[in-house]
TIKE-695966 format. One line per field, with one value per residue (C-alpha): residue number from 1; residue in three letters; z, y, x. Coordinates in nm, 2 decimals, padded with zeros to 4 digits. Example, Ala and Ser with C-alpha at 12.3 -4.5 7.8 and 13.67 -1.06 7.14 Angstrom:
i = c(1; 2)
aa = c(ALA; SER)
zz = c(00.78; 00.71)
yy = c(-00.45; -00.11)
xx = c(01.23; 01.37)
% end
This chain:
i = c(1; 2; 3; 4; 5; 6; 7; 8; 9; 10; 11; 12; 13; 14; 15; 16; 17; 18; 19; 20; 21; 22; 23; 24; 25; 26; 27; 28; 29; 30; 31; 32; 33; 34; 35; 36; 37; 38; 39; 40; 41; 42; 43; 44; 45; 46; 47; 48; 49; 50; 51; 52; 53; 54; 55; 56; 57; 58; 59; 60; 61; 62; 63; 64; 65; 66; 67; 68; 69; 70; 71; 72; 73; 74; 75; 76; 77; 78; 79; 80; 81; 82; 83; 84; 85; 86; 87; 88; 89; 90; 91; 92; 93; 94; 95; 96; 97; 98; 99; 100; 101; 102; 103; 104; 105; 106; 107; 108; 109; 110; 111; 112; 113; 114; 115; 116; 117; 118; 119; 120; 121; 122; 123; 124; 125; 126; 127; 128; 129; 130; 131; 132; 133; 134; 135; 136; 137; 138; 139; 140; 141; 142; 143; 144; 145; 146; 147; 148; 149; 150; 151; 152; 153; 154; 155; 156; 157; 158; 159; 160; 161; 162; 163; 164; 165; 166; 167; 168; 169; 170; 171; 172; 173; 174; 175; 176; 177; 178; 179; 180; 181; 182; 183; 184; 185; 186; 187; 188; 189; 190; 191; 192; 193; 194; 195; 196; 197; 198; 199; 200; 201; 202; 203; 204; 205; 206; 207; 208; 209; 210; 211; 212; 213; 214; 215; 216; 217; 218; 219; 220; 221; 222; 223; 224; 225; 226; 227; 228; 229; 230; 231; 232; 233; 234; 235; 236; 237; 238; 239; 240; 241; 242; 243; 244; 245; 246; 247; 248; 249; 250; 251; 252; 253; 254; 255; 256; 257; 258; 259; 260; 261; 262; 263; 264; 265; 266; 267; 268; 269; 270; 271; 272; 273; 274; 275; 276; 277; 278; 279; 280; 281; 282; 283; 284; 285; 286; 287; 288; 289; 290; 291; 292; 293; 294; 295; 296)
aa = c(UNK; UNK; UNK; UNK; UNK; UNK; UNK; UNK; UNK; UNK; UNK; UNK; UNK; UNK; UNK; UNK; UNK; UNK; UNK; UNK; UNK; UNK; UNK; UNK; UNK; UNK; UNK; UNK; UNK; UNK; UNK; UNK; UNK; UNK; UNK; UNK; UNK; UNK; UNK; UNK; UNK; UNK; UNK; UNK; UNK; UNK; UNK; UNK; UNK; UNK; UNK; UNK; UNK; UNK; UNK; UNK; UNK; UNK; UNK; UNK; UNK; UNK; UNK; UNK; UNK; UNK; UNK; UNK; UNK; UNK; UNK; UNK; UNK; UNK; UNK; UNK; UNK; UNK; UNK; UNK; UNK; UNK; UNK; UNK; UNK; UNK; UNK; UNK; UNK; UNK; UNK; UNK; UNK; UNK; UNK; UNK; UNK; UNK; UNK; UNK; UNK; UNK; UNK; UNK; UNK; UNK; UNK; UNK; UNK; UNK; UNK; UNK; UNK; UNK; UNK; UNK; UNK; UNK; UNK; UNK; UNK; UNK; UNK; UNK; UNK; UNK; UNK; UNK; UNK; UNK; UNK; UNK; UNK; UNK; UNK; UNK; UNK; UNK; UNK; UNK; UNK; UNK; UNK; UNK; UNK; UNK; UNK; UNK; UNK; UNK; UNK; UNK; UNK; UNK; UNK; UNK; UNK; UNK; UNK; UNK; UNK; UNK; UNK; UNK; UNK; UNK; UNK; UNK; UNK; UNK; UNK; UNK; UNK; UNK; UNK; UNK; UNK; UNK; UNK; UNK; UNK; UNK; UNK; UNK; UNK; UNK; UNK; UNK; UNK; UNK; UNK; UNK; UNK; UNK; UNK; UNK; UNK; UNK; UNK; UNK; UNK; UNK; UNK; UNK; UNK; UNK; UNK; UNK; UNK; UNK; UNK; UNK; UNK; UNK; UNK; UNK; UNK; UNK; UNK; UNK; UNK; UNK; UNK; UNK; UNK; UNK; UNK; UNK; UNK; UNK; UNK; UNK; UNK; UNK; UNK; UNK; UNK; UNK; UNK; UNK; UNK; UNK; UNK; UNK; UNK; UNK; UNK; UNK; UNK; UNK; UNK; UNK; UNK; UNK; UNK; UNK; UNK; UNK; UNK; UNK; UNK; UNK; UNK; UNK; UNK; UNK; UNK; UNK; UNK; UNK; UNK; UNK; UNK; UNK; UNK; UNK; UNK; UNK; UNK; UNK; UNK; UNK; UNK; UNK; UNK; UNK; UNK; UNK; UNK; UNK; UNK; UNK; UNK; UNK; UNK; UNK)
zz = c(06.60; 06.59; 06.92; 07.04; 07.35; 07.59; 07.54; 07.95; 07.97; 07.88; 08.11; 08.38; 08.15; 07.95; 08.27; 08.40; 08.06; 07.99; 07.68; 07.43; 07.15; 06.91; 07.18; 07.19; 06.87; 06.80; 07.07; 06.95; 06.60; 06.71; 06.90; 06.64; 06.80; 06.55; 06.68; 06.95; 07.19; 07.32; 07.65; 07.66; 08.01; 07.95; 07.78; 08.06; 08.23; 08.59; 08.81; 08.56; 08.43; 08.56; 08.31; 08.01; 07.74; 07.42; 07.12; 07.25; 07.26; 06.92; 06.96; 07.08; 06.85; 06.53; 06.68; 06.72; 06.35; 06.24; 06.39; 06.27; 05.90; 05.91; 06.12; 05.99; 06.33; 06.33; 06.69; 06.69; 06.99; 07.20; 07.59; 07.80; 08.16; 08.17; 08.43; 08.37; 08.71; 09.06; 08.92; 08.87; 08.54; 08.37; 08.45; 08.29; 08.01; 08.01; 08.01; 07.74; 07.51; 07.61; 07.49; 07.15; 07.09; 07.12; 06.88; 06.64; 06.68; 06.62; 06.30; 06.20; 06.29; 06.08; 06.43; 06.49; 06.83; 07.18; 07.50; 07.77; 08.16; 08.31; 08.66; 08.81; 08.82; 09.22; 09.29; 09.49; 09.51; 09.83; 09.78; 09.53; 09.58; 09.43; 09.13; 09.03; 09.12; 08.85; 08.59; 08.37; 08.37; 08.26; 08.01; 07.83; 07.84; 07.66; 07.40; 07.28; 07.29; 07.02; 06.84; 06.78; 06.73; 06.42; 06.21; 06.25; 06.17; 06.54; 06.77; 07.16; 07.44; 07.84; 07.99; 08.31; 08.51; 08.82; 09.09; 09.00; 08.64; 08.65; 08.64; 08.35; 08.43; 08.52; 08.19; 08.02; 08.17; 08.05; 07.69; 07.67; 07.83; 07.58; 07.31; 07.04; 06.79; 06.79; 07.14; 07.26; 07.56; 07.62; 07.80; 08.04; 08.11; 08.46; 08.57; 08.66; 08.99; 09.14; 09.22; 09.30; 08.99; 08.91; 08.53; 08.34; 08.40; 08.34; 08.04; 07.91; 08.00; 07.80; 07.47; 07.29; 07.32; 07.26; 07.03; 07.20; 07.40; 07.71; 07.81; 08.19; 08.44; 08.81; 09.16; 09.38; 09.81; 10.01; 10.29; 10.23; 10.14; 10.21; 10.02; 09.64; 09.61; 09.53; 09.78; 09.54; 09.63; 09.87; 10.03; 09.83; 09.72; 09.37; 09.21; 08.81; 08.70; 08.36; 08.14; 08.24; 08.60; 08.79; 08.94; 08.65; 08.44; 08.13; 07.90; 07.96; 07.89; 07.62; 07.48; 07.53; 07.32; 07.08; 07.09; 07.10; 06.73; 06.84; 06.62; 06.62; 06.81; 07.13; 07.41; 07.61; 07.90; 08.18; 08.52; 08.74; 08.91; 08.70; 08.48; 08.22; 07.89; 08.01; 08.14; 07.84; 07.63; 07.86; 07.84; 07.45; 07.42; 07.68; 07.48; 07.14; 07.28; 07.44; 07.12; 06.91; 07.13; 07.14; 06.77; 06.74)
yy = c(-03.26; -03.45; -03.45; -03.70; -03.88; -04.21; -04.40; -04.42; -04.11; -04.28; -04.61; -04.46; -04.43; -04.74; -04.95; -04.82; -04.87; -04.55; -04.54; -04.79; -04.83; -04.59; -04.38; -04.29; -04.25; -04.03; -03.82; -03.82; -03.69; -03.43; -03.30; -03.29; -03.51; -03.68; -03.99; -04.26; -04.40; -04.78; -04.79; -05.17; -05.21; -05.00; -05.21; -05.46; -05.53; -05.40; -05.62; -05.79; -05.54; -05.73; -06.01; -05.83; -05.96; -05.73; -05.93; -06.25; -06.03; -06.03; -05.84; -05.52; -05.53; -05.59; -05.27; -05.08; -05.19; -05.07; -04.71; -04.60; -04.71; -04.52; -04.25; -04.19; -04.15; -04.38; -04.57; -04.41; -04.62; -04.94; -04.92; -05.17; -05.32; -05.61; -05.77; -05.83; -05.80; -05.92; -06.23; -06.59; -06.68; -06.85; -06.56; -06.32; -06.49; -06.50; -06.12; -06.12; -06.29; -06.09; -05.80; -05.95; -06.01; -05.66; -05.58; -05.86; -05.66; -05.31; -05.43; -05.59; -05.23; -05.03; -04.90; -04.80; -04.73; -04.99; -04.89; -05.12; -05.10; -05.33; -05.35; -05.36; -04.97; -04.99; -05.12; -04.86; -04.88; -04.99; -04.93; -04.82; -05.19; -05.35; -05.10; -05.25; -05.58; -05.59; -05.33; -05.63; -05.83; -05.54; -05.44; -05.79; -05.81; -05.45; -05.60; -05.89; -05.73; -05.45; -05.66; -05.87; -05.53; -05.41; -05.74; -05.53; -05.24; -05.10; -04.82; -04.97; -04.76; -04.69; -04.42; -04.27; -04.45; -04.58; -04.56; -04.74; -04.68; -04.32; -03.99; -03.86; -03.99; -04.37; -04.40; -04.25; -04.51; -04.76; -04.62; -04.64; -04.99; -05.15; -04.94; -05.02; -04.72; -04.84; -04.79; -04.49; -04.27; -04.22; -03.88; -03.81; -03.48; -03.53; -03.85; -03.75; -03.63; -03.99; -04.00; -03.63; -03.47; -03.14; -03.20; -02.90; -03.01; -03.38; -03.33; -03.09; -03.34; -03.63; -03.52; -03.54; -03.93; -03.91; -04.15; -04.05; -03.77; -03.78; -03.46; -03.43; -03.18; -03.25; -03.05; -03.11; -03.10; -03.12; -03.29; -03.48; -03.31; -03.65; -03.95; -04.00; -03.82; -04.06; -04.02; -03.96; -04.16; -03.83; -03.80; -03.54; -03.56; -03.58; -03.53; -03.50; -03.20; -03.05; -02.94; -02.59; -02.60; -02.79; -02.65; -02.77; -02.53; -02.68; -02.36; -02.38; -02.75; -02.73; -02.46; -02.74; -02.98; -02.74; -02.60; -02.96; -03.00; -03.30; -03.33; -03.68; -03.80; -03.64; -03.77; -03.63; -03.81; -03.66; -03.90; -03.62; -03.63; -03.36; -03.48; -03.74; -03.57; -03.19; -03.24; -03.37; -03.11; -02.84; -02.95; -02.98; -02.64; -02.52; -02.76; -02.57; -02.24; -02.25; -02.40; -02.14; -01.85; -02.03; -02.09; -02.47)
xx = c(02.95; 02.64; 02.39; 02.21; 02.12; 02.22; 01.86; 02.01; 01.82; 01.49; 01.58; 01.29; 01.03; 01.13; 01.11; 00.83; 00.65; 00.57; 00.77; 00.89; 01.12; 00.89; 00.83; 01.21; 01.25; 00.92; 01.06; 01.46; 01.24; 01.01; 01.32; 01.61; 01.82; 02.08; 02.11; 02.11; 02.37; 02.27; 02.31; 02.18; 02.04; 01.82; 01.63; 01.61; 01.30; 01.33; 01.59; 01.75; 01.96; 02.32; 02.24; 02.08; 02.24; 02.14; 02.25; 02.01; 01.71; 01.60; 01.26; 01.44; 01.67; 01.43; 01.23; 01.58; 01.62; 01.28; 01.27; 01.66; 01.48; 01.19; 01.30; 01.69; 01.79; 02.10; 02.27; 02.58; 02.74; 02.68; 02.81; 02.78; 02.92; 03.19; 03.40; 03.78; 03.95; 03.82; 03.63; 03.74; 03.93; 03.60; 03.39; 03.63; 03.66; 03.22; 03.27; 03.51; 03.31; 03.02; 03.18; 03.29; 02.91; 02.86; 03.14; 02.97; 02.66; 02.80; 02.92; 02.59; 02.44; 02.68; 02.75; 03.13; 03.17; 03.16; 03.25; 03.28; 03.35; 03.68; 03.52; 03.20; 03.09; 03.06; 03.32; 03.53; 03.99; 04.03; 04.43; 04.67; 04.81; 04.49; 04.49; 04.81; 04.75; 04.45; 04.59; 04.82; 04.47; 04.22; 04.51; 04.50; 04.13; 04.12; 04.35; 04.22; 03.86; 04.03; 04.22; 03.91; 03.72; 03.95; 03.82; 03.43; 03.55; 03.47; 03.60; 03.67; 03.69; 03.63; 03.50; 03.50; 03.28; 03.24; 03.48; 03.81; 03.93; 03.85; 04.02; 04.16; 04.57; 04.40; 04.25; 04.52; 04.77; 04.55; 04.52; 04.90; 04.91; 04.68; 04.81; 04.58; 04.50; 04.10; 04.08; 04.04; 03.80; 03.45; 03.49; 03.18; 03.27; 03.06; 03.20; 03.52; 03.32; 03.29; 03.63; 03.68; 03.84; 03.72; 03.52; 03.66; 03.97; 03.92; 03.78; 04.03; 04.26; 04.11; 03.96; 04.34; 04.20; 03.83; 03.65; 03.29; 03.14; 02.92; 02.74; 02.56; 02.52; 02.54; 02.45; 02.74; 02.77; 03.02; 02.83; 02.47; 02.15; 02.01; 01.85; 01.91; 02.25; 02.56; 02.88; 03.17; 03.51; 03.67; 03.31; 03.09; 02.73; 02.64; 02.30; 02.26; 02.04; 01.93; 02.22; 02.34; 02.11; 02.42; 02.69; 02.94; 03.11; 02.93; 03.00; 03.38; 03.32; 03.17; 03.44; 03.69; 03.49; 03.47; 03.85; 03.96; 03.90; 03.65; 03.37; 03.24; 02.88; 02.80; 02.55; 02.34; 02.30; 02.04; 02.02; 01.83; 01.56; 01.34; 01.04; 01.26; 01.12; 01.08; 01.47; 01.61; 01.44; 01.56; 01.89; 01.92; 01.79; 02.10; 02.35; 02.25; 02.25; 02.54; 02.75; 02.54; 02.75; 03.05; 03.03; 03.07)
% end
């Protein structure tokens, strides 16, 4: 496997301008980290993260280009949101071509991997009826966004995000619906959380289909500790955390990663609310330990 981290991890520091481009990738150096997954908002100046759009910003991307040159620190993955159900015909088809851009891009990065949402991340099921009513719609969208992918040479996938095409069984359905051998599932072993699914078994579950690996940590209550936790879909209180503080079971996880046989890019991915750099340190020093014992 080769670790790296979300440059999500970084988004506070990069909006607040404490870091920059080099910044990230000085630190990804001086830290051993093997590469770097695009998480393109975060490259957005501070409220304009809905309408980013990373393949029309040509500075970041020329700065991207510069520090995987000199540094040999390749972008291993490009995620990004999109729309495909729950928005008018024109504006789904905005979101689909949105998404192709990306895949143009990964190509013209030597970057094999793209994962894209189907749904706005908040937006929560309000009944099994409407999860049917949209799936033939997402399904499609999938399709013709992998179909088109294959020409670039690029891995498409979805991940567990949000609060509607999540859990482990949702995204499988929709794996077999689209039934496209590029795409496949960005498994966040955390995420499962939002909409109540334990994450050792989630992830268990899902890594038969993984193209990508997310790691994270989260504290988890059952009823709220107050401001700055996220209510998950049944009504708990999530908080991310260093890597191996939370209440996860992240060694059993990462045995499961390991007995899976998986051994493409994985992510870190911290969204606490410890010191950004200290936390992702922390947490890369827990990762390696805990695949040095478990010999992965």
């Amino acid at each position: 496997m080769k670790l790296g981290l979300s440059s999500y991890s970084f988004r506070p520091l990069l909006a607040s301008g404490a870091m920059g481009i080099e910044d990230v990738f000085g630190w990804l150096s001086a830290n051993q980290a093997e590469h770097l997954e695009i998480a393109t908002f975060s490259f957005a100046r501070p409220g304009e993260e809905a309408a980013y759009d990373l393949t029309a910003d040509a500075e970041v991307l020329s700065r991207l280009q510069a520090q995987t040159k000199q540094t040999g620190i390749p972008i291993s993955g490009i995620c990004l949101g999109a729309r495909f159900a729950f928005v008018e015909p024109a504006e789904r088809q905005e979101q689909i071509e949105l998404v192709k851009r990306h895949v143009e891009l990964c190509n013209r990065l030597e970057v094999g991997f793209l994962r894209h949402d189907v749904v706005n991340w908040a937006h929560r099921l309000g009944s099994a009826g409407e999860f049917e009513g949209a799936f033939a719609t997402i399904v499609a969208a999938c399709q013709e966004i992998a179909d088109f992918a294959v020409s670039q040479g690029v891995t498409t996938s979805v991940e567990d995000h949000g609060f509607f095409m999540n859990s482990s069984a949702r995204i499988k359905r929709l794996l077999h619906g689209v039934d496209r051998p590029n795409f496949k599932f960005t498994v966040d072993v955390g995420n499962f959380l939002c909409v109540d699914e334990d994450a050792l078994v989630g992830t268990r579950a899902s890594l038969a289909d993984a193209s990508f690996v997310h790691l994270k940590d989260f504290y988890v209550r059952r009823t709220s500790p107050g401001p700055g936790w996220l209510e998950t879909l049944g009504g708990q209180f999530i908080r991310g955390s260093v890597f191996g503080f939370g209440d996860l079971e992240t060694r059993m996880i990462l045995e499961a990663v390991v007995g899976s046989g998986y051994d493409g890019f994985v992510s870190l991915e911290y969204e606490g609310a410890e010191p950004t750099l200290s936390a992702c340190q922390t947490s890369l020093g827990n990762i390696r330990r805990m695949l040095a014992e478990i010999g992965g």
